[in-house]
Backbone bond lengths (Angstrom), bond angles and torsions (degrees), N, CA, C in turn:
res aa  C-N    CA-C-N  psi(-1)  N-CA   C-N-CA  omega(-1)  CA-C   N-CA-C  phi
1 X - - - 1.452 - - 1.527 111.10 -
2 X 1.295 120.99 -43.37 1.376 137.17 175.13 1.499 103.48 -41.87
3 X 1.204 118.80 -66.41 1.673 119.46 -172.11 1.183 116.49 -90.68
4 X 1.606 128.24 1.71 1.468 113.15 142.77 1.028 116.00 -86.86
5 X 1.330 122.57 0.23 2.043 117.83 -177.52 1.571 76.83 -78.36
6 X 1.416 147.62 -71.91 1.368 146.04 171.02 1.037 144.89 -13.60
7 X 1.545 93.78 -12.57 1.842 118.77 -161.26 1.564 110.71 53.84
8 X 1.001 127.44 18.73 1.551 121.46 -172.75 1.495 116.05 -109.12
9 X 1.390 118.15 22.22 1.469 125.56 -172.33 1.485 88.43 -78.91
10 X 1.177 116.62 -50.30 2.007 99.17 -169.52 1.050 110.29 -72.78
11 X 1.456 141.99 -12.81 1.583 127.74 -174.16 1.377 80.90 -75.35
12 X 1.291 145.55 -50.98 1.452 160.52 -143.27 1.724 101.82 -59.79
13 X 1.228 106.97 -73.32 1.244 140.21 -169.26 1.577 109.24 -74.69
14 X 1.252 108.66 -53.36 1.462 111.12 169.83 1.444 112.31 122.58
15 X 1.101 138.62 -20.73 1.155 143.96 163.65 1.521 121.70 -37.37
16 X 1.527 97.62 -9.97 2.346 97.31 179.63 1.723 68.11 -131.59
17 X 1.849 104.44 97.52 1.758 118.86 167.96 1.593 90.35 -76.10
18 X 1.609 96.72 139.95 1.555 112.67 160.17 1.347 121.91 -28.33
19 X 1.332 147.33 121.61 1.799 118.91 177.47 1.241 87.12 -83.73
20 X 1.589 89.35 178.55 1.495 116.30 146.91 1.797 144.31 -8.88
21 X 1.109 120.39 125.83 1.273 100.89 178.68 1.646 117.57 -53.81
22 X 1.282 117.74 -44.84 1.471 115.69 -176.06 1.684 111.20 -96.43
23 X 0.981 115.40 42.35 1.415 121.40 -178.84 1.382 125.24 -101.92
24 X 1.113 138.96 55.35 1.399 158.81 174.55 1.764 100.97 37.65
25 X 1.262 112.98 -53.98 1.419 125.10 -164.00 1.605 103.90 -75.88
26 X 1.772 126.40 -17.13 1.061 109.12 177.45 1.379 127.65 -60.20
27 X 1.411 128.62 -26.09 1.609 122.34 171.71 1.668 116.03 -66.09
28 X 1.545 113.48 -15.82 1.516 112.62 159.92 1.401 114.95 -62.36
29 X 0.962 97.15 -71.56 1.393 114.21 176.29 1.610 116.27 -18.91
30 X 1.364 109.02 -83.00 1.324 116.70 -177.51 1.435 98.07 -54.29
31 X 1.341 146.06 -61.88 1.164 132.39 176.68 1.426 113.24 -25.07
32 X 1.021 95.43 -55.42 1.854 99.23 -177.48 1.382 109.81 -57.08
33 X 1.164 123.67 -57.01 1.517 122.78 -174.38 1.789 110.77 -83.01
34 X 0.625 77.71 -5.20 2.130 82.16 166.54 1.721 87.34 -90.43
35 X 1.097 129.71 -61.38 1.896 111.92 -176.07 0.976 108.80 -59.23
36 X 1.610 126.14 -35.04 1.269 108.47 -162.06 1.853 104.21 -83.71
37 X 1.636 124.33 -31.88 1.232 129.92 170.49 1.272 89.62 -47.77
38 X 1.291 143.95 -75.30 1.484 149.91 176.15 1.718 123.31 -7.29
39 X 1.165 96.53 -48.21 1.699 121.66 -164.27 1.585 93.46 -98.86
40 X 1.314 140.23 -20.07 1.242 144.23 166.77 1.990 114.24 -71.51
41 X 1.227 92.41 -59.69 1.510 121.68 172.75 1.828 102.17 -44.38
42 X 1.673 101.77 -71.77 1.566 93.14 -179.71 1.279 130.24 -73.27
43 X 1.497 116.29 17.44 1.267 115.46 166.16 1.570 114.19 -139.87
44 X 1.036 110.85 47.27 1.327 124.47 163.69 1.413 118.54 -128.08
45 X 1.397 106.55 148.62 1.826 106.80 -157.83 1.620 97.39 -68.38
46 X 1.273 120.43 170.76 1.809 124.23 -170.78 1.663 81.76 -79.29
47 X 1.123 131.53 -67.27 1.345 138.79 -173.34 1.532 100.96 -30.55
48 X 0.951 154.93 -40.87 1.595 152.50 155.14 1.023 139.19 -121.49
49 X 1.435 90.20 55.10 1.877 123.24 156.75 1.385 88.49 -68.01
50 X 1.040 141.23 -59.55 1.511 153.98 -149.65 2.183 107.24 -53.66
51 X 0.908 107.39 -40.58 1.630 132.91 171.59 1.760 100.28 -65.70
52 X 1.126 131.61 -22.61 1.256 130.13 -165.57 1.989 121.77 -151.72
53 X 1.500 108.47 -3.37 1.558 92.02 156.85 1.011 148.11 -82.56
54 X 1.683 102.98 -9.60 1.368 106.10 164.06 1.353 100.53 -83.62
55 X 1.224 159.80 95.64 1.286 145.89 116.30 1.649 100.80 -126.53
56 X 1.285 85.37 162.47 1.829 99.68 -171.00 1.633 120.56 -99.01
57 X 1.629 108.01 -28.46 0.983 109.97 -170.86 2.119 99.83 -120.11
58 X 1.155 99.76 168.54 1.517 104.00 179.01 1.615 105.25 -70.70
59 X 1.396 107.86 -62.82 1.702 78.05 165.19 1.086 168.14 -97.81
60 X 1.345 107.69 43.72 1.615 150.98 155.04 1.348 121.38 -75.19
61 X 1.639 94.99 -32.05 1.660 103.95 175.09 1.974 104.96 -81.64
62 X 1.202 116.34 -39.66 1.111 123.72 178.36 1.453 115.82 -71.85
63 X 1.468 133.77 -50.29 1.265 122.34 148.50 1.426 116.98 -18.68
64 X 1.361 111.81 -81.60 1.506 121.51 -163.65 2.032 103.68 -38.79
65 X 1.197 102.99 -39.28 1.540 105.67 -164.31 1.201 100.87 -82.98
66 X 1.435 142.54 -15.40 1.412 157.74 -145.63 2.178 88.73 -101.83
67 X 1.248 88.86 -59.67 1.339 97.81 179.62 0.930 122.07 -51.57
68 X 1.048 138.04 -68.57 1.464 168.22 146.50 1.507 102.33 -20.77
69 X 1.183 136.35 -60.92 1.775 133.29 171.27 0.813 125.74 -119.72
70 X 1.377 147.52 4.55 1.575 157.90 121.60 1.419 109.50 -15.51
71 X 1.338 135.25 96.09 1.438 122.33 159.17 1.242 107.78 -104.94
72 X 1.876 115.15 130.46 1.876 108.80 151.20 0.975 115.45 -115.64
73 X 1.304 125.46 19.45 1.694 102.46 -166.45 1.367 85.74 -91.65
74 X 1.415 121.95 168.76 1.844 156.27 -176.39 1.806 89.93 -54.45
75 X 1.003 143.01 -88.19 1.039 148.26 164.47 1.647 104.86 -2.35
76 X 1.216 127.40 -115.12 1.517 126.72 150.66 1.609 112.35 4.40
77 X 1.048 137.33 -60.41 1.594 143.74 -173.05 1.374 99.12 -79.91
78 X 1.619 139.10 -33.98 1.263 118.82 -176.02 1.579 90.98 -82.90
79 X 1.300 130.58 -61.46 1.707 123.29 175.69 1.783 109.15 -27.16
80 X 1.342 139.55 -30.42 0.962 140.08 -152.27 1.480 104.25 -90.12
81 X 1.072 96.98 -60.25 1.540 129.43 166.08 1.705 114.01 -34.28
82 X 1.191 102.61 -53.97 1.195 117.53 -154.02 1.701 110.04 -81.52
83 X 1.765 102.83 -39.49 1.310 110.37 160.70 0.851 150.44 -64.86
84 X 1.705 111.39 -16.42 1.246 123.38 -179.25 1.634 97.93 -110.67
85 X 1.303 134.21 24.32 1.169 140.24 144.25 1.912 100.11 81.87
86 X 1.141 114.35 7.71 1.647 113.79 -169.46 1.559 99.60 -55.80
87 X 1.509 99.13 139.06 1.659 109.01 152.87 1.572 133.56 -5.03
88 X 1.165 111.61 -72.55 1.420 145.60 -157.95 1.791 85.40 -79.13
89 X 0.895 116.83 -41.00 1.921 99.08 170.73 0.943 132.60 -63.30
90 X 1.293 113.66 -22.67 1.424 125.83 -179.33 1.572 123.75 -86.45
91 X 1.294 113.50 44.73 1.134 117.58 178.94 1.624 125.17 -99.38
């Protein structure tokens, strides 16, 4: 919610693709994704900066972290479930 109040969910996500090198809009662009790399950076622990300085673009930085703590498989979702004590686990 934070980085679409920002407008920066699509540099994030990927939906506003890098243009062109000679494409008028590329100095927006990177502006945009330098805040949004920015807004990634200041809220990630120093301990895993390491997961995300090599990438160039913001959502490269978000991949990497997606990977890394993103769980879906059934396994993962019943642990999820289960910890936060919801209803629906208790079956």
């Amino acid at each position: 919610m934070y980085l679409r109040r920002l407008h920066l969910w699509a540099y994030i996500y990927g939906s506003k693709a890098k243009p062109e090198k000679n494409d008028p809009k590329t100095h927006t662009w990177q502006d945009k994704d330098f805040e949004a790399q920015s807004e990634i950076q200041f809220h990630v622990a120093d301990s895993l900066m390491y997961l995300i300085s090599n990438q160039e673009m913001a959502k490269e930085m978000w991949e990497c972290l997606s990977e890394q703590y993103e769980k879906t498989d059934i396994i993962h979702a019943i642990a999820l479930l289960s910890t936060h004590n919801l209803p629906h686990a208790r079956r």
